[in-house]
C-alpha positions as CSV (number, residue, x, y, z in Angstrom):
1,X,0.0,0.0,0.0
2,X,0.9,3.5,-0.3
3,X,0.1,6.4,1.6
4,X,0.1,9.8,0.3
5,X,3.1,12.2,2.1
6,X,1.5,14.5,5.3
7,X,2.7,17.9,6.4
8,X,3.5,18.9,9.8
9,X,2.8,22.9,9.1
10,X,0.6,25.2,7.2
11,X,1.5,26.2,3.7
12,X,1.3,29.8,4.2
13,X,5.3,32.3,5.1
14,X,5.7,35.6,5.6
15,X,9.1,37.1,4.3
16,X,11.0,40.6,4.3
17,X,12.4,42.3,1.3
18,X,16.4,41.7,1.4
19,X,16.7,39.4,4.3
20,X,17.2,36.0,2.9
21,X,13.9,33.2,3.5
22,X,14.7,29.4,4.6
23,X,12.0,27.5,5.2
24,X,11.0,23.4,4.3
25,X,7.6,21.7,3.8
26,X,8.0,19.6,6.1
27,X,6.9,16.6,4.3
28,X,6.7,13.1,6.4
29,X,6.1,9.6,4.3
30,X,4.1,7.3,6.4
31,X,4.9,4.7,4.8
32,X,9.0,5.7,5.3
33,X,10.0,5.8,1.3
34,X,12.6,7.8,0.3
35,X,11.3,11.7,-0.7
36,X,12.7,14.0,-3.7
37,X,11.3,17.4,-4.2
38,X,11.1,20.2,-6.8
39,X,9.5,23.5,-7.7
40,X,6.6,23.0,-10.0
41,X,3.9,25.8,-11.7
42,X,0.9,25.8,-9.7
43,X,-2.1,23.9,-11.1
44,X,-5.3,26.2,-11.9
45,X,-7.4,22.8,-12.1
46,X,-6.1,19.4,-12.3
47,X,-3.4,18.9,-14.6
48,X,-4.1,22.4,-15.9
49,X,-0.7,24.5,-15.7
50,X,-1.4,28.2,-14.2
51,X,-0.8,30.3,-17.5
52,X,2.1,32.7,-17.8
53,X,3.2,31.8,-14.5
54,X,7.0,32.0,-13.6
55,X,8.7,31.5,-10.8
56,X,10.7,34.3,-9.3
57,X,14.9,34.4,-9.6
58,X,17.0,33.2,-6.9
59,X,14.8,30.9,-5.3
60,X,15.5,27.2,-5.2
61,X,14.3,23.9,-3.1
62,X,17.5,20.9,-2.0
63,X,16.0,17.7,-3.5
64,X,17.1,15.5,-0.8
65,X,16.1,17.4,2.6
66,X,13.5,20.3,0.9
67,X,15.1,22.8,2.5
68,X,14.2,26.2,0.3
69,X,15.9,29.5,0.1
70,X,14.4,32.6,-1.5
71,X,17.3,35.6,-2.0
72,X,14.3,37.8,-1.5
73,X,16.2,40.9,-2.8
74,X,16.2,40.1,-6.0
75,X,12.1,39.3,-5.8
76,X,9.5,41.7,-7.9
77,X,8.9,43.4,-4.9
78,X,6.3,43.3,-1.6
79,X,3.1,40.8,-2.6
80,X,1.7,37.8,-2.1
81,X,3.6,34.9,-4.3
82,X,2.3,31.6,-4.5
83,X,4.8,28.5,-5.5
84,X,4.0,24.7,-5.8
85,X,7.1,21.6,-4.6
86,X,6.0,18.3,-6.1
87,X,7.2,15.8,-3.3
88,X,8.0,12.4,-5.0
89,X,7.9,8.9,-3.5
90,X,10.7,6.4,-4.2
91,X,10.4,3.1,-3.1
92,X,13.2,0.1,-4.2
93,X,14.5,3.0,-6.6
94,X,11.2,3.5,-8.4
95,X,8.8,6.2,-8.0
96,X,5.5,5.2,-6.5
97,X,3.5,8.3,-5.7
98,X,3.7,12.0,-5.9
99,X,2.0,15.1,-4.4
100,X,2.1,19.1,-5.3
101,X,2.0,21.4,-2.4
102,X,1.1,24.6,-3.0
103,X,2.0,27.2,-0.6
104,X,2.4,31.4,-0.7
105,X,4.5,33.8,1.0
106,X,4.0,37.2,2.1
107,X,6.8,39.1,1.1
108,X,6.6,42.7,3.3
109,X,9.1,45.8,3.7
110,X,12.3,45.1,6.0
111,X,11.9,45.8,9.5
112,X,15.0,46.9,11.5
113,X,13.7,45.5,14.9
114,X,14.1,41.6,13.9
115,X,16.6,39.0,14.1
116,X,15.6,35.8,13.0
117,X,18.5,33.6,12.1
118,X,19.9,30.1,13.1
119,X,23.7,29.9,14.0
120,X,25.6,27.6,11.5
121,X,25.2,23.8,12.9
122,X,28.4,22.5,13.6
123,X,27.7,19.3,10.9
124,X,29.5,18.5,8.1
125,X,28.0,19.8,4.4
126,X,27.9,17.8,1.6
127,X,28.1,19.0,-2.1
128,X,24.5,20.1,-1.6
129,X,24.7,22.6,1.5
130,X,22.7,20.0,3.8
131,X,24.1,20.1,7.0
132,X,24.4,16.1,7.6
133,X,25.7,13.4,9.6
134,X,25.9,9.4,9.7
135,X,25.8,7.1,12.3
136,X,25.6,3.2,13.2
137,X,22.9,1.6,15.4
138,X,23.8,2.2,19.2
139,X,26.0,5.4,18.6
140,X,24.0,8.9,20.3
141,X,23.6,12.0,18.6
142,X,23.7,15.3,19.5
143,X,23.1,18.3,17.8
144,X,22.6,21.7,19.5
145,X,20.8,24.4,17.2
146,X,21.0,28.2,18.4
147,X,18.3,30.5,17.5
148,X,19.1,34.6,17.4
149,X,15.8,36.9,17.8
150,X,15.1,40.8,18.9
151,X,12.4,40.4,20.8
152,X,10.5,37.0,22.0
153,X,11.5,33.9,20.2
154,X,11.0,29.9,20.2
155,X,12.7,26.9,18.4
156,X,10.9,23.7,17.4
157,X,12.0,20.3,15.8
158,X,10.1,18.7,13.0
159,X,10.9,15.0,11.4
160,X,9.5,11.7,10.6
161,X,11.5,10.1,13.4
162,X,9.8,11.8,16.1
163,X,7.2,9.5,15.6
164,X,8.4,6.4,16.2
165,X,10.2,4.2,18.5
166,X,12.7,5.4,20.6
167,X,12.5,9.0,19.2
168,X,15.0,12.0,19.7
169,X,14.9,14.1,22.6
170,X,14.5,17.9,22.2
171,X,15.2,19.9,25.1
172,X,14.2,23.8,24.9
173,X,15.2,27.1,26.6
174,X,15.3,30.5,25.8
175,X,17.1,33.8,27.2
176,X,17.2,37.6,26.2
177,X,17.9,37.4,22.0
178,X,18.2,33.6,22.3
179,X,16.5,30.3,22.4
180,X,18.7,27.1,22.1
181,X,17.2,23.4,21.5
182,X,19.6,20.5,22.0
183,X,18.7,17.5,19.9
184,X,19.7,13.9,21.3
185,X,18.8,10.7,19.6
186,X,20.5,7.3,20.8
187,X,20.0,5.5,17.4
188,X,19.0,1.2,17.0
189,X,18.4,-1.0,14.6
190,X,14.8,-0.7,14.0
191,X,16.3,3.1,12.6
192,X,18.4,1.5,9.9
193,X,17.6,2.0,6.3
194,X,18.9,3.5,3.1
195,X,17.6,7.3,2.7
196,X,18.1,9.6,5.7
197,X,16.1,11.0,8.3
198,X,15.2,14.9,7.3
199,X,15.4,16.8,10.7
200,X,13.8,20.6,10.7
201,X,14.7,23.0,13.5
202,X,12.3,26.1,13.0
203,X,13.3,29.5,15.0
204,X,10.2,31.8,15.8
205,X,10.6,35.7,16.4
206,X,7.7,37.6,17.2
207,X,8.5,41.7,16.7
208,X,6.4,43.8,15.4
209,X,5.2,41.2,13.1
210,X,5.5,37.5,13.9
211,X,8.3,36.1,11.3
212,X,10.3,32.2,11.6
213,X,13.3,30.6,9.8
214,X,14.4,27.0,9.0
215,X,17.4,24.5,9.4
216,X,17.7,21.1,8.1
217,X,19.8,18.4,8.7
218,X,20.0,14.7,7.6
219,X,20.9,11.9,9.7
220,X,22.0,8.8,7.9
């Protein structure tokens, strides 16, 4: 059987003119195949291609962890934009199901009283950007994730793994301008397969209008 892909947030960002916009779909297989994504028009009805749509420069989605980046300053300008990511299912190497998520961003003016931006995680990168690592059954990870923000702020983790046995541990806390979540996971063997765990930490900052940021890792 196959189930279709389910989302563990709404489809709908808010962005600011010049500051650059991370965020992931956070898409979660039930049935645990391997995911791919891409940037797709937007469908007006089924199979019916919006007309005369294109998609805005400088923004692109990683295939393997869906992490997307938007160099907003080189955007049309403030607006609503809509985009569509066609998540594909791959099971045994063969693509079994797919699904187009549409999903629209608010791009507004820059405010100066926001900070909204993840420290670098100290993970290796591979050719992609994805911050990753890899790990045998029985070995513990940890992964700390600082969040920078001007005026209240929260981090949250997001990630297929969370729902199953023996899931990762994500321990909160916040001060003045930061709030820090340190992610443990001691891995077994019921974790093992090909295609890695997609991890989303997602920072929160709530200034004058509420705004949030991404960061994905993989864990093999």
């Amino acid at each position: 059987a196959t189930n279709s892909v389910q989302f563990a947030t709404s489809p709908i960002f808010k962005a600011e003119v010049n500051r650059p916009f991370r965020s992931n779909p956070m898409a979660i297989d039930p049935d645990g195949d391997s995911l791919s994504f891409e940037l797709v028009v937007p469908l007006s009805e089924p199979n019916t291609p919006v007309m005369g749509y294109t998609v805005p420069g400088d923004i692109s989605i990683n295939p393997i962890s869906g992490q997307m980046q938007w160099n907003t300053s080189t955007s049309p300008g403030v607006g609503d934009y809509v985009f569509a990511i066609r998540i594909i299912e791959w099971r045994c190497g063969f693509p079994v199901d797919s699904v187009i998520r549409d999903f629209q961003i608010s791009l507004v003016s820059t405010f100066t009283d926001t900070l909204n931006v993840f420290a670098p995680l100290s993970l290796s990168q591979d050719a992609s950007g994805n911050y990753f690592t890899s790990v045998n059954p029985g070995d513990t990870i940890n992964i700390q994730a600082v969040y920078y923000y001007s005026n209240t702020g929260s981090t949250g983790l997001y990630g297929e793994a969370l729902s199953l046995p023996n899931p990762p541990i994500i321990q909160s806390s916040s001060g003045p301008g930061t709030a820090i979540a340190d992610f443990t996971w001691v891995t077994d063997s019921i974790h093992s397969r090909l295609h890695p765990y997609i991890f989303t930490f997602r920072g929160s900052s709530i200034a004058s209008i509420p705004r949030m940021t991404d960061l994905t890792f993989l864990v093999y």
